[in-house]
C-alpha positions as CSV (number, residue, x, y, z in Angstrom):
1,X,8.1,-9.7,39.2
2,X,4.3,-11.0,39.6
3,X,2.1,-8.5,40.2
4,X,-1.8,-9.2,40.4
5,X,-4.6,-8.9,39.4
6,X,-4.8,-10.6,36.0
7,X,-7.5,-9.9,33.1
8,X,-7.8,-12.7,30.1
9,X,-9.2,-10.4,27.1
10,X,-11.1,-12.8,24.9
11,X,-11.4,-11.7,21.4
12,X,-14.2,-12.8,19.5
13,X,-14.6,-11.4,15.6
14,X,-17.9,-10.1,16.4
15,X,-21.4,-11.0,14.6
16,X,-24.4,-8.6,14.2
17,X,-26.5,-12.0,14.7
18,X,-28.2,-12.2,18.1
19,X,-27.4,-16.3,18.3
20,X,-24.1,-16.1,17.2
21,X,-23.4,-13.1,20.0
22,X,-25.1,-15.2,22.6
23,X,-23.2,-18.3,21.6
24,X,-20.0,-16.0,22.3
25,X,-20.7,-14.6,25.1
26,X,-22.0,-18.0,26.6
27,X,-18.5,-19.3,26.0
28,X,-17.2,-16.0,27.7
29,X,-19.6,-16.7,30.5
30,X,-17.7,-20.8,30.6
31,X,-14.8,-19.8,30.7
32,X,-14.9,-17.7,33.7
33,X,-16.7,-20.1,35.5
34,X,-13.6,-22.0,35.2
35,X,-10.6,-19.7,35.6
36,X,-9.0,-19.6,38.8
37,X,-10.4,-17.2,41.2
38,X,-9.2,-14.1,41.0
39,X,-8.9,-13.6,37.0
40,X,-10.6,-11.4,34.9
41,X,-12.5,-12.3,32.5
42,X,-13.7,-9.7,29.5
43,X,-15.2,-10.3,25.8
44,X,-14.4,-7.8,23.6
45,X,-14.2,-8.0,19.7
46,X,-12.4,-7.3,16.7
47,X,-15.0,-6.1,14.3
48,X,-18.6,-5.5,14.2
49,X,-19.3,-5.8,18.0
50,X,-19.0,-3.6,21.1
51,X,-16.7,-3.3,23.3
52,X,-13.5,-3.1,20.6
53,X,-10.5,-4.5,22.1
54,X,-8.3,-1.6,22.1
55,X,-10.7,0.3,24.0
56,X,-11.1,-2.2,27.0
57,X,-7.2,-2.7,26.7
58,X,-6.4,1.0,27.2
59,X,-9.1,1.5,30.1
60,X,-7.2,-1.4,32.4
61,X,-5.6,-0.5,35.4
62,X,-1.9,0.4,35.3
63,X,-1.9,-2.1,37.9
64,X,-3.9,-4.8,36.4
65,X,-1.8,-7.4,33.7
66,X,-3.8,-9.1,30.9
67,X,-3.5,-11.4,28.4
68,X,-5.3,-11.2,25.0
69,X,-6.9,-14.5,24.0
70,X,-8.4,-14.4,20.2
71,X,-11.5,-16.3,20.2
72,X,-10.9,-17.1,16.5
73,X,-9.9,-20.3,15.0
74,X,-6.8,-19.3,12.9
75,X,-3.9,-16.5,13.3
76,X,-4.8,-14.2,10.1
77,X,-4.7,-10.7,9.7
78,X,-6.9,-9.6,12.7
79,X,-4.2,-12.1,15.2
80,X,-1.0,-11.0,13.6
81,X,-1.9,-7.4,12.8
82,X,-4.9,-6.2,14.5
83,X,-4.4,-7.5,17.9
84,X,-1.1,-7.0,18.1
85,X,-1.4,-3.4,17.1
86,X,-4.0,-2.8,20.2
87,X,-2.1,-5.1,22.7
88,X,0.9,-3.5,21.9
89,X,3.1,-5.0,24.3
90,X,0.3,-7.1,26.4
91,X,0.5,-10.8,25.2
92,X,-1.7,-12.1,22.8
93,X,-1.9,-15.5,22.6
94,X,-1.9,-17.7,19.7
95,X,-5.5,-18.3,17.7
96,X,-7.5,-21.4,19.2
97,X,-6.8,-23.7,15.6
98,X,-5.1,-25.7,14.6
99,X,-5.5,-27.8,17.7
100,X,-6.9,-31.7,18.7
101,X,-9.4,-30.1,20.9
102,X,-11.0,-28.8,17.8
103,X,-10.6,-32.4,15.9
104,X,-12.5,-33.7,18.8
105,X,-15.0,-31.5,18.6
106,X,-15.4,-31.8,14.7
107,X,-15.4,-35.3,14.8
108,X,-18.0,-35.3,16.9
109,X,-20.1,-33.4,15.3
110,X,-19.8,-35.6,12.5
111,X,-20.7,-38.5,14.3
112,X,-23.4,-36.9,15.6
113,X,-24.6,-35.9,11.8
114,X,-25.0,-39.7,11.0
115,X,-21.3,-39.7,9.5
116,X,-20.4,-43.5,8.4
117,X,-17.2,-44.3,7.4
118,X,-16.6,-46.0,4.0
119,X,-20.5,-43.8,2.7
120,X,-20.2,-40.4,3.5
121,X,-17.6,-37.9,1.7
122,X,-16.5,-34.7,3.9
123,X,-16.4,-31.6,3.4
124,X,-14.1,-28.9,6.0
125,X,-16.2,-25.8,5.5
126,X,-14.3,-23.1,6.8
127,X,-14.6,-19.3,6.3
128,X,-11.0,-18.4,4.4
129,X,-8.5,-15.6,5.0
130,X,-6.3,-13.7,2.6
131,X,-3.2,-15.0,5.3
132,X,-1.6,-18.4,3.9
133,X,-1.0,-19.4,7.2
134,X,-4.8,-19.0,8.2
135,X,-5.4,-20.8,5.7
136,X,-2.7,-23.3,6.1
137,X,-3.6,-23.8,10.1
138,X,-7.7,-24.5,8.3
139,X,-5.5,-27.4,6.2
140,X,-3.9,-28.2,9.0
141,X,-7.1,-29.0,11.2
142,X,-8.4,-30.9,7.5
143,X,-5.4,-33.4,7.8
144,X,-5.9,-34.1,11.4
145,X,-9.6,-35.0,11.2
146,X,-8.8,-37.0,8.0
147,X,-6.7,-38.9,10.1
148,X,-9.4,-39.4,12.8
149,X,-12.3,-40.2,10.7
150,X,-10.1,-42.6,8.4
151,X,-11.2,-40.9,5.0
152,X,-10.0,-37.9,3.0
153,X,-11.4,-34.4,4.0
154,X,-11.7,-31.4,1.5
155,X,-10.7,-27.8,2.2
156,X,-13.8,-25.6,1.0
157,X,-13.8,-22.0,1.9
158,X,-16.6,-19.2,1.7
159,X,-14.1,-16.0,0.7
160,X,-10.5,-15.1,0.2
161,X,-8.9,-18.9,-0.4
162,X,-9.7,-21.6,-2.6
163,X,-11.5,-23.9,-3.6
164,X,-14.5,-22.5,-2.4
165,X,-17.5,-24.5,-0.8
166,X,-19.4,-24.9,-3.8
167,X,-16.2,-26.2,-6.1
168,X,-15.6,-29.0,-2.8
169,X,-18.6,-30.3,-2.6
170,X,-19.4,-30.0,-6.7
171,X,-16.1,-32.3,-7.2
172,X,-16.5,-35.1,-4.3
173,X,-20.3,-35.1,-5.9
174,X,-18.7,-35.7,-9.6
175,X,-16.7,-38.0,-8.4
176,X,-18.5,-40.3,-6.9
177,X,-22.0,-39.5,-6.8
178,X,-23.6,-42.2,-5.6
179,X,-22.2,-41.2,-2.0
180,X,-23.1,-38.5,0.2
181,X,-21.5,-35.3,1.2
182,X,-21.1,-34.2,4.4
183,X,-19.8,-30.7,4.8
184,X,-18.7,-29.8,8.9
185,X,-18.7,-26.2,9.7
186,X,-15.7,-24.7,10.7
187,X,-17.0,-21.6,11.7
188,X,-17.0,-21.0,15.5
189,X,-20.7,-19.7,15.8
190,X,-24.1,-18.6,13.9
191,X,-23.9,-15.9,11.6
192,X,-23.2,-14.5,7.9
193,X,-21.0,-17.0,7.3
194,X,-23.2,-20.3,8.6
195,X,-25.9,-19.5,6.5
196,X,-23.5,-19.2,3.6
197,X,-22.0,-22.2,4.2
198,X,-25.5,-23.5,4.2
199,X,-26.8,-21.8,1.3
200,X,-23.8,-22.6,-1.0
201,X,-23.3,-26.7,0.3
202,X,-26.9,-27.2,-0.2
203,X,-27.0,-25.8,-3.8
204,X,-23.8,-27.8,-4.3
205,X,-25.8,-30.9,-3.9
206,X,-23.9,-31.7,0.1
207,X,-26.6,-33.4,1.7
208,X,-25.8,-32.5,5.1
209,X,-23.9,-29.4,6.6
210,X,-23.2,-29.1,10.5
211,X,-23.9,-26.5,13.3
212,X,-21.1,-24.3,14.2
213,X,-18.9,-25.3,17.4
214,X,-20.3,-23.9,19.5
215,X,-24.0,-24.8,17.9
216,X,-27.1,-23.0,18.6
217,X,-28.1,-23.0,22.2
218,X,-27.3,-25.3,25.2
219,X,-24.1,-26.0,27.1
220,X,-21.0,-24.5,25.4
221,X,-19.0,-27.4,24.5
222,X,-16.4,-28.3,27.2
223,X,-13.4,-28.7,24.1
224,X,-13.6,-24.8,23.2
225,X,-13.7,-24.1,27.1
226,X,-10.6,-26.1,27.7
227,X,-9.1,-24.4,24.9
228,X,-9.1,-21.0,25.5
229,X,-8.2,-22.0,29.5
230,X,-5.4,-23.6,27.6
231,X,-4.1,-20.8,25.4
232,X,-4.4,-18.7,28.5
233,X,-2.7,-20.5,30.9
234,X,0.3,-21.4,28.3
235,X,0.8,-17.7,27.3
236,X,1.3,-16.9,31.2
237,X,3.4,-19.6,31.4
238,X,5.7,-18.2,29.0
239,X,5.5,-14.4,30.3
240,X,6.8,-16.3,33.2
241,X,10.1,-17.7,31.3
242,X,13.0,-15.6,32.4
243,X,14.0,-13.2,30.2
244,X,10.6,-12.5,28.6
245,X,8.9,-9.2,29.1
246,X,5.8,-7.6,29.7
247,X,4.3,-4.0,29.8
248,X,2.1,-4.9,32.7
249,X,4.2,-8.1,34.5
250,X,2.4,-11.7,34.3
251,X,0.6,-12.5,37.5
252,X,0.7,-16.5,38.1
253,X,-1.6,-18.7,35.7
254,X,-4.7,-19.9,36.5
């Protein structure tokens, strides 16, 4: 049975930093630009921030279907328990990382931080998670950009996993320290755990450390768009698949 309307819930963490809130909401604001006419789109958040994603998910329509979209670049605890707690039996779709959208995006902005092959060491500055899979979808994303930049990349992490920031970049400096070391946030947007990463790669000796992907201001970079369009549309797709189910039946995707 399809039955519209349709809602995409986007679920960011939520910051108390103005930036990193605007930053969010700025990709909210892209993506439904975007989506096919019709659809829904709503920020709500995890933690922190206002509206909290149970409460918007309770106040839908009875007649209205959604799909929950964590804005959130690996499935920890707040994917596999807290979301699915407040979706209940709405889908949730899978976290935005690992994914090559995300390589693209990093490897960019390493190229645009003056990276150089062969001179810089790198650093994968990410914010950690008590989950081994969060953390193994962070090593994922590591090995992938390895690959595409053609040197090694170094987990560093700023709570919960190890090593931490500080030990990465304090053991590519010792081992070679006539090269520099470039750390790339992986943290979706300003915040806490920017300025850490800042604070603790700088006073490790990294020479450079990157914006956040979604940066500071201007456009919101087409990648993260296209990936939460593309977690959406997928998890439609598969509420569609005979013999799934839904509280609220799937509408078609977008």
């Amino acid at each position: 049975m399809v039955k519209n309307p349709l809602t995409l819930v986007a679920v960011s963490h939520g910051t108390v930093d103005p930036v990193g809130q605007a930053r969010i909401a700025a990709l909210a604001r892209a993506v439904r630009q975007q989506i096919k006419a019709g659809v829904e789109v709503l920020l709500t958040h995890v933690d922190v921030q206002t509206p909290q994603v149970g409460e918007v998910l309770a106040g839908l329509p009875a007649d209205r279907s959604a799909v929950v979209v964590p804005v959130l670049l690996s499935g920890g605890y707040h994917v596999k328990v807290d979301l699915k707690r407040a979706a209940q039996d709405i889908p949730v779709a899978p976290a935005l990382g690992p994914d090559e959208l995300l390589v693209d995006l990093l490897a960019r902005r390493a190229v645009d931080a003056g990276f150089v092959r062969g001179h810089h060491q790198v650093v994968l500055g990410a914010a950690g998670s008590t989950d081994a899979g969060a953390v193994a979808d962070c090593r994922a994303v590591a090995y992938r950009l390895a690959e595409r930049l053609g040197t090694p990349v170094a987990e560093g992490y700023l709570s919960a996993a190890q090593p931490r920031v500080a030990a990465a970049v304090g053991t590519l400096r010792a081992r070679d320290p006539r090269r520099p070391v470039l750390v790339l946030s992986y943290l979706l947007a300003p915040g806490y755990f920017q300025s850490l990463l800042v604070s603790e790669a700088t006073a490790a000796g990294a020479e450079t450390t990157t914006i956040p992907l979604l940066g500071q201001a201007g456009p919101v970079p087409g990648e993260l768009v296209d990936l939460v369009l593309r977690r959406f549309r997928d998890t439609v797709d598969a509420c569609l698949t005979p013999g799934t189910t839904a509280r609220r039946p799937i509408a078609s995707p977008c």
